[in-house]
Biopython code that builds the backbone (N, CA, C, O; Angstrom):
import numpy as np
from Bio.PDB.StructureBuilder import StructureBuilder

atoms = [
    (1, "UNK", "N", (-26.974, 30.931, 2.687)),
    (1, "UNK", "CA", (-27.448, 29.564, 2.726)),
    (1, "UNK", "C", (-26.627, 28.735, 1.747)),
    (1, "UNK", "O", (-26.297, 29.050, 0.603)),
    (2, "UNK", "N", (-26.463, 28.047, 2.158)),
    (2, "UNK", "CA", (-25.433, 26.623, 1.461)),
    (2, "UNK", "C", (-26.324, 25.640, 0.651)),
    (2, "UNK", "O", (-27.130, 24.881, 1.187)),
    (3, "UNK", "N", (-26.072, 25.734, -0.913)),
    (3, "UNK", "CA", (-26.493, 25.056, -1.652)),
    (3, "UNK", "C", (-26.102, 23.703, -1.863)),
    (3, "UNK", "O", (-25.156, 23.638, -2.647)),
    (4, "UNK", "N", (-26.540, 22.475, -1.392)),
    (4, "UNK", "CA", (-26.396, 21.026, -1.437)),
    (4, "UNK", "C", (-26.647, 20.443, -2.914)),
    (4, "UNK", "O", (-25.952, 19.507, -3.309)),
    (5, "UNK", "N", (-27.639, 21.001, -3.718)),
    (5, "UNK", "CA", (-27.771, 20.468, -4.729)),
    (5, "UNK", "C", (-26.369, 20.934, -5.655)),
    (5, "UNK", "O", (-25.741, 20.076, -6.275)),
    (6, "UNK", "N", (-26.058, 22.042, -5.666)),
    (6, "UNK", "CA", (-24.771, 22.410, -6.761)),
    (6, "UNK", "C", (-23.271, 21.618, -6.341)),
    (6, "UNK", "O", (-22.186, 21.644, -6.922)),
    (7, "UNK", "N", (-23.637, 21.017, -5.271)),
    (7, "UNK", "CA", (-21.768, 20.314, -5.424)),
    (7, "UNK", "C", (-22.277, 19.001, -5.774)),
    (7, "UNK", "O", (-23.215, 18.301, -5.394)),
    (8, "UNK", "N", (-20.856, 18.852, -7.070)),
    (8, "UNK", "CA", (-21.337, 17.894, -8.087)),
    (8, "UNK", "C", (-20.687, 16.765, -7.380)),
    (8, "UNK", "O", (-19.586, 16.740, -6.829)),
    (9, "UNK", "N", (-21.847, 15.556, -7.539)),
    (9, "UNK", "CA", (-21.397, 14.589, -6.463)),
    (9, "UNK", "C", (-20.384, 13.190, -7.405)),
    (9, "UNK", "O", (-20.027, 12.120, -6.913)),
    (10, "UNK", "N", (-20.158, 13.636, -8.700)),
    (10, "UNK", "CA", (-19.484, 12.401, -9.121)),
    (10, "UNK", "C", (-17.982, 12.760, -9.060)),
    (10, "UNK", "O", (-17.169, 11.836, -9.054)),
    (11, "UNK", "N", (-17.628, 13.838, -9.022)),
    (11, "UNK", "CA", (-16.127, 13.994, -8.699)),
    (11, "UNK", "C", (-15.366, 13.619, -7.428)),
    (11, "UNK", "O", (-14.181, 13.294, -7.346)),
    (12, "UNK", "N", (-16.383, 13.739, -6.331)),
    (12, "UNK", "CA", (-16.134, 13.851, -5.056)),
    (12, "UNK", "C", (-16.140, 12.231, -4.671)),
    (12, "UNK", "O", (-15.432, 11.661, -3.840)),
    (13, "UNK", "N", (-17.159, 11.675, -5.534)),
    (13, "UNK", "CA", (-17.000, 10.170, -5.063)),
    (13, "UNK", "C", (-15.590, 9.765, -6.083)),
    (13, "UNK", "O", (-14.852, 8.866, -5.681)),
    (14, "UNK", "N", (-15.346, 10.305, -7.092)),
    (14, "UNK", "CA", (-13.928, 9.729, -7.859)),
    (14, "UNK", "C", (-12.744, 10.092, -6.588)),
    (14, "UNK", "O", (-12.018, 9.260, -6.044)),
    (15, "UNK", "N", (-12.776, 11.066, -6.404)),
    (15, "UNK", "CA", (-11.906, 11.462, -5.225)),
    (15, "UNK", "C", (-11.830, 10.528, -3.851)),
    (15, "UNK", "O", (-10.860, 9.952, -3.358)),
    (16, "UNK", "N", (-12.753, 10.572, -3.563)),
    (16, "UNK", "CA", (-12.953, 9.356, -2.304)),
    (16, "UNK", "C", (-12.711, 7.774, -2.519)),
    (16, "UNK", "O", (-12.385, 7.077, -1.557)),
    (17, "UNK", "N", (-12.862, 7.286, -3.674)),
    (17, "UNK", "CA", (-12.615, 6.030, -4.264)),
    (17, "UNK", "C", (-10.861, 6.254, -4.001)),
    (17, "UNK", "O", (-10.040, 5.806, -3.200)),
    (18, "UNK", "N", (-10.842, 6.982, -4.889)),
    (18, "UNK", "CA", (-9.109, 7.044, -5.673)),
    (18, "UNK", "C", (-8.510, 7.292, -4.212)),
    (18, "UNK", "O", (-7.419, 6.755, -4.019)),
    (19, "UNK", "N", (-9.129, 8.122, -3.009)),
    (19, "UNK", "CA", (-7.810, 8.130, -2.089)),
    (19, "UNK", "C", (-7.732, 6.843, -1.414)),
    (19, "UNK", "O", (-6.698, 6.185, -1.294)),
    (20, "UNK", "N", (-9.325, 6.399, -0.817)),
    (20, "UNK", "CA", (-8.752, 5.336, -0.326)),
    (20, "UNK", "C", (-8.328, 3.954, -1.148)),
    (20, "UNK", "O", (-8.408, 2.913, -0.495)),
    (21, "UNK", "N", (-7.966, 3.877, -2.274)),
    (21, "UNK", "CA", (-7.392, 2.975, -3.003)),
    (21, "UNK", "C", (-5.693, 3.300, -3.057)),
    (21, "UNK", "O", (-4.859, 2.405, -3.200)),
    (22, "UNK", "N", (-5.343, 4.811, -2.908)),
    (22, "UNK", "CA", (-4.072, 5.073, -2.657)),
    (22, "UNK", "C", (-3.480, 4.878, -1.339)),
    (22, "UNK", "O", (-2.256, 4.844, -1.216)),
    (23, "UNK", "N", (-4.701, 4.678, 0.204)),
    (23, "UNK", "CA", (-3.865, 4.714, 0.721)),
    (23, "UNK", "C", (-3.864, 2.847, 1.228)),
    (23, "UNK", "O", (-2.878, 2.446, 1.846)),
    (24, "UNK", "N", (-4.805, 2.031, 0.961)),
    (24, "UNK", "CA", (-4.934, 0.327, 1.292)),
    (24, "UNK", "C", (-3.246, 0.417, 0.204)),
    (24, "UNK", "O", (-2.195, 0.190, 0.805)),
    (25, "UNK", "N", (-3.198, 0.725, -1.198)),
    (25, "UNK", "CA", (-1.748, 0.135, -2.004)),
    (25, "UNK", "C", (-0.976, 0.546, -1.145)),
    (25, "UNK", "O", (-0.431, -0.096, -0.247)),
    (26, "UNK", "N", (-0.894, 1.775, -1.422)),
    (26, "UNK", "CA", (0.484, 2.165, -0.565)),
    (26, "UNK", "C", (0.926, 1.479, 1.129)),
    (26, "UNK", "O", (2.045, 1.608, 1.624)),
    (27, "UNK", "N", (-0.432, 0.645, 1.908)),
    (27, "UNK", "CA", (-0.180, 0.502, 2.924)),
    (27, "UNK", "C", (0.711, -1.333, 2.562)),
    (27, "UNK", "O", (1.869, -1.708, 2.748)),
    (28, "UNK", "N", (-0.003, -1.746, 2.238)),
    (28, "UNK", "CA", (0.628, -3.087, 1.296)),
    (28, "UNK", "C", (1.775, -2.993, 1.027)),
    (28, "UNK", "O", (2.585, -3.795, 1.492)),
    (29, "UNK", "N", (2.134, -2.004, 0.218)),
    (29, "UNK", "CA", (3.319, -1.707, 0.148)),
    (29, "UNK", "C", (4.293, -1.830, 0.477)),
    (29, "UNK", "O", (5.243, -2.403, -0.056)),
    (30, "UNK", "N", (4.155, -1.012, 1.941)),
    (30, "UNK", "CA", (4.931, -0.229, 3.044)),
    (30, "UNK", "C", (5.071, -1.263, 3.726)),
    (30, "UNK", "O", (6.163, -1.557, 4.212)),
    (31, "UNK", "N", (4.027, -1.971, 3.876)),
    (31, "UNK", "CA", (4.346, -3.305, 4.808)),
    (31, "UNK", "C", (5.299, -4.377, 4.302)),
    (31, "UNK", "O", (6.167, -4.940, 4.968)),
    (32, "UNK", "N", (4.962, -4.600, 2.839)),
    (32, "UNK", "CA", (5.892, -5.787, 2.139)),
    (32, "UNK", "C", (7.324, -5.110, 2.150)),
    (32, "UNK", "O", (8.192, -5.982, 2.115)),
    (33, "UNK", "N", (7.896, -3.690, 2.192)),
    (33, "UNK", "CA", (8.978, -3.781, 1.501)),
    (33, "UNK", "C", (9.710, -3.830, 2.924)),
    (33, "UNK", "O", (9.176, -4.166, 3.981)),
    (34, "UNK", "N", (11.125, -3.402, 2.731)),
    (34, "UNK", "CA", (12.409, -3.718, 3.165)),
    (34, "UNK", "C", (11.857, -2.785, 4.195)),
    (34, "UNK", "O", (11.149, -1.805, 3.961)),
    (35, "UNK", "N", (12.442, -3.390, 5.869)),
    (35, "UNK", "CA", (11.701, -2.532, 6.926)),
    (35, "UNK", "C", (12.915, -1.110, 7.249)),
    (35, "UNK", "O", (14.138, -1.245, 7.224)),
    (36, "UNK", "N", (12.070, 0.372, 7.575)),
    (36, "UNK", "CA", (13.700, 0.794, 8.105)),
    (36, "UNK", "C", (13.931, 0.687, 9.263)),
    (36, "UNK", "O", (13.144, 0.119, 10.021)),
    (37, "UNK", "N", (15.064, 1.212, 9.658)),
    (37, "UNK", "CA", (15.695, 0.741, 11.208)),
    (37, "UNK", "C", (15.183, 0.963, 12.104)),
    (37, "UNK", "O", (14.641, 2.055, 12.278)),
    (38, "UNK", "N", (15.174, -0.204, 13.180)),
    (38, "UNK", "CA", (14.162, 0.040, 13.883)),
    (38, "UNK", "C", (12.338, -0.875, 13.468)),
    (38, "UNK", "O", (11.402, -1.271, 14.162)),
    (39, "UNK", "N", (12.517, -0.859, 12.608)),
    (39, "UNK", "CA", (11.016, -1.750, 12.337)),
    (39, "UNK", "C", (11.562, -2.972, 11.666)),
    (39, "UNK", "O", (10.975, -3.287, 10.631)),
    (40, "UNK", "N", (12.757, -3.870, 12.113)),
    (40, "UNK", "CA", (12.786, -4.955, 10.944)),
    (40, "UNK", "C", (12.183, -5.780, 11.658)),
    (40, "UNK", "O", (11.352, -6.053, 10.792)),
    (41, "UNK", "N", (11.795, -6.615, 12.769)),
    (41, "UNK", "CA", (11.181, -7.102, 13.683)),
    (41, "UNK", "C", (9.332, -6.721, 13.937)),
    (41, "UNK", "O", (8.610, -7.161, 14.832)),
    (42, "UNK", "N", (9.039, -5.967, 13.043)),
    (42, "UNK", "CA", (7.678, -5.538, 12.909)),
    (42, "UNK", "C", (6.874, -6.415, 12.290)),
    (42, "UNK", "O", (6.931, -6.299, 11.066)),
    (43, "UNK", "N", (6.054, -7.356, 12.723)),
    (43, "UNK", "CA", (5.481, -8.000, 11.572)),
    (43, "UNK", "C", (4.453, -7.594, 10.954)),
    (43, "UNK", "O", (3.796, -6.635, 11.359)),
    (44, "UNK", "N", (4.122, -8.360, 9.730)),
    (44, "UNK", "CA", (2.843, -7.633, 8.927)),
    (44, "UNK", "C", (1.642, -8.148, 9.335)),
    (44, "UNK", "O", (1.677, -9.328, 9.685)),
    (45, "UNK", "N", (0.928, -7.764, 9.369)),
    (45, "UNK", "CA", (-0.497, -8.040, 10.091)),
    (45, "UNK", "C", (-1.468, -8.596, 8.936)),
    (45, "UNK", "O", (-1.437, -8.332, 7.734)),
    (46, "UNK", "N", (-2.241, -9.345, 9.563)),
    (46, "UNK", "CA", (-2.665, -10.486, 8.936)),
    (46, "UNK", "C", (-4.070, -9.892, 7.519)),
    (46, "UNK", "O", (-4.505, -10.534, 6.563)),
    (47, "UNK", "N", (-4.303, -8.900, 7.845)),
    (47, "UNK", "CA", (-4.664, -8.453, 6.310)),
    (47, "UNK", "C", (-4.309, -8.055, 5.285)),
    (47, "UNK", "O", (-5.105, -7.861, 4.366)),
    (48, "UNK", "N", (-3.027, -7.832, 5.185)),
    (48, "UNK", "CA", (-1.873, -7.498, 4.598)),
    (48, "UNK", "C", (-1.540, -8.733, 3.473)),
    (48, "UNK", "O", (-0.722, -9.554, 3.889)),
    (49, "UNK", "N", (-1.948, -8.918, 2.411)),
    (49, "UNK", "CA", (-1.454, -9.829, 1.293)),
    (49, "UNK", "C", (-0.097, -9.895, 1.374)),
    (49, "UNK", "O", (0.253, -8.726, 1.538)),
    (50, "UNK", "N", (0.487, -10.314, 1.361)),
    (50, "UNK", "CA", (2.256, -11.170, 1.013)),
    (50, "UNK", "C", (2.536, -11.315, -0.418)),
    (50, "UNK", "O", (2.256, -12.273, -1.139)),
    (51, "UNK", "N", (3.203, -10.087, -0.758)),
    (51, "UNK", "CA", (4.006, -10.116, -2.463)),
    (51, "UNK", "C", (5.248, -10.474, -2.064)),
    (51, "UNK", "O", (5.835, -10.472, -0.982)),
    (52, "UNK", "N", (5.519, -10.779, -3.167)),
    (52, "UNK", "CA", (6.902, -11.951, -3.419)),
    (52, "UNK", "C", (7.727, -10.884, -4.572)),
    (52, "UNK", "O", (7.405, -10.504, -5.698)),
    (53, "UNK", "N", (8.802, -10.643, -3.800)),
    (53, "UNK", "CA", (9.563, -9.878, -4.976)),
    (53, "UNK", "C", (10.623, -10.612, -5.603)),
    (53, "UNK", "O", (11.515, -11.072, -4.889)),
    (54, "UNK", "N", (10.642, -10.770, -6.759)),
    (54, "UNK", "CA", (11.521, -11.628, -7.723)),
    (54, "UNK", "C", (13.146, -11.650, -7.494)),
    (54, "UNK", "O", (14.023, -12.480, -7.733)),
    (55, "UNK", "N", (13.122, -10.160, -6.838)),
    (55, "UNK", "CA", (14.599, -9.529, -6.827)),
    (55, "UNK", "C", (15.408, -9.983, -5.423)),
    (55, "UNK", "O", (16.598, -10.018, -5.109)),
    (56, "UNK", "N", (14.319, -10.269, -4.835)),
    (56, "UNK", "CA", (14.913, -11.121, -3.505)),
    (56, "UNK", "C", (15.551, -12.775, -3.655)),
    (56, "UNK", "O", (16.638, -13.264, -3.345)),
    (57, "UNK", "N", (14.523, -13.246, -4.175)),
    (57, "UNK", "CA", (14.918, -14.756, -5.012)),
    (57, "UNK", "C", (16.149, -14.894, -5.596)),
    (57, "UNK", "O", (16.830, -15.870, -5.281)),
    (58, "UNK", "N", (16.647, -13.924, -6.560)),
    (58, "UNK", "CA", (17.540, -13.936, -7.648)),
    (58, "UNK", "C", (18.893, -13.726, -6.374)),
    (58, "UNK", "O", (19.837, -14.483, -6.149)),
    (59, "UNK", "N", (18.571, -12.564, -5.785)),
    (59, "UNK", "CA", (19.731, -11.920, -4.608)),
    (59, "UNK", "C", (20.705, -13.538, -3.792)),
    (59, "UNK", "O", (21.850, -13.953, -3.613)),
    (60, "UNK", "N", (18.998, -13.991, -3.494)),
    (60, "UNK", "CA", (19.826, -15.208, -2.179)),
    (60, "UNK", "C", (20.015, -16.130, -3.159)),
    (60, "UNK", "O", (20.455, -17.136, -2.603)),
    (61, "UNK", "N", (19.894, -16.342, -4.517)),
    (61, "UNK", "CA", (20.531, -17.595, -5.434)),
    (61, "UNK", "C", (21.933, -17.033, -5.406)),
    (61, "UNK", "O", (22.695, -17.988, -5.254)),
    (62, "UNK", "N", (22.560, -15.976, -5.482)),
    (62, "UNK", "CA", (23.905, -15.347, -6.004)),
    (62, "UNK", "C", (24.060, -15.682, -4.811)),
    (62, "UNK", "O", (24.850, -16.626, -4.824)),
    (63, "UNK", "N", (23.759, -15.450, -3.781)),
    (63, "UNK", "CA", (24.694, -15.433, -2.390)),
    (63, "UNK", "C", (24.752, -17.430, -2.201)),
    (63, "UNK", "O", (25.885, -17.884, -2.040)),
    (64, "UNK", "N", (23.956, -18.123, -2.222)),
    (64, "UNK", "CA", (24.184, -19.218, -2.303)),
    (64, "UNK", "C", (25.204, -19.803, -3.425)),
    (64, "UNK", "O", (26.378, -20.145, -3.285)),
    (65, "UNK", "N", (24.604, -19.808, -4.271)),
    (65, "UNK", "CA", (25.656, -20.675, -5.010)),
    (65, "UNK", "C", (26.507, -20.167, -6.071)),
    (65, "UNK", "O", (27.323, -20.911, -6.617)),
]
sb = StructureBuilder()
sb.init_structure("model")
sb.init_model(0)
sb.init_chain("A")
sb.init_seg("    ")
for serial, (resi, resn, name, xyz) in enumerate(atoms, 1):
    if name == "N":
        sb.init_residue(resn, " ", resi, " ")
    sb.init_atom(name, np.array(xyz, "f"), 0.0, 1.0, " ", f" {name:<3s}", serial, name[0])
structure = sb.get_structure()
């Protein structure tokens, strides 16, 4: 018989928090960065926050002027 009371339930919810918080970042992520081949035409879907990377800004100032 399988004991329900002995699995300790605060680790398991740290675990369940922490993955799905690893996998919403990482999906953000994956969506904001540089697409690979084959997905540059993919757009990001509308729950997806829009980060602004600094390093892009700086890139197209050098190529401009």
């Amino acid at each position: 018989m399988i004991l329900i009371a002995a699995v300790p339930i605060a680790p398991l919810a740290v675990g369940a928090v922490g993955f799905i918080a690893a996998v919403g970042l990482g999906s953000i992520a994956w969506y904001n960065s540089k697409r690979p081949a084959g997905w540059e035409n993919a757009e990001r879907p509308n729950y997806v926050p829009k980060v602004d990377d600094p390093n892009d800004e700086q890139a197209q100032l050098k190529e401009d002027g």
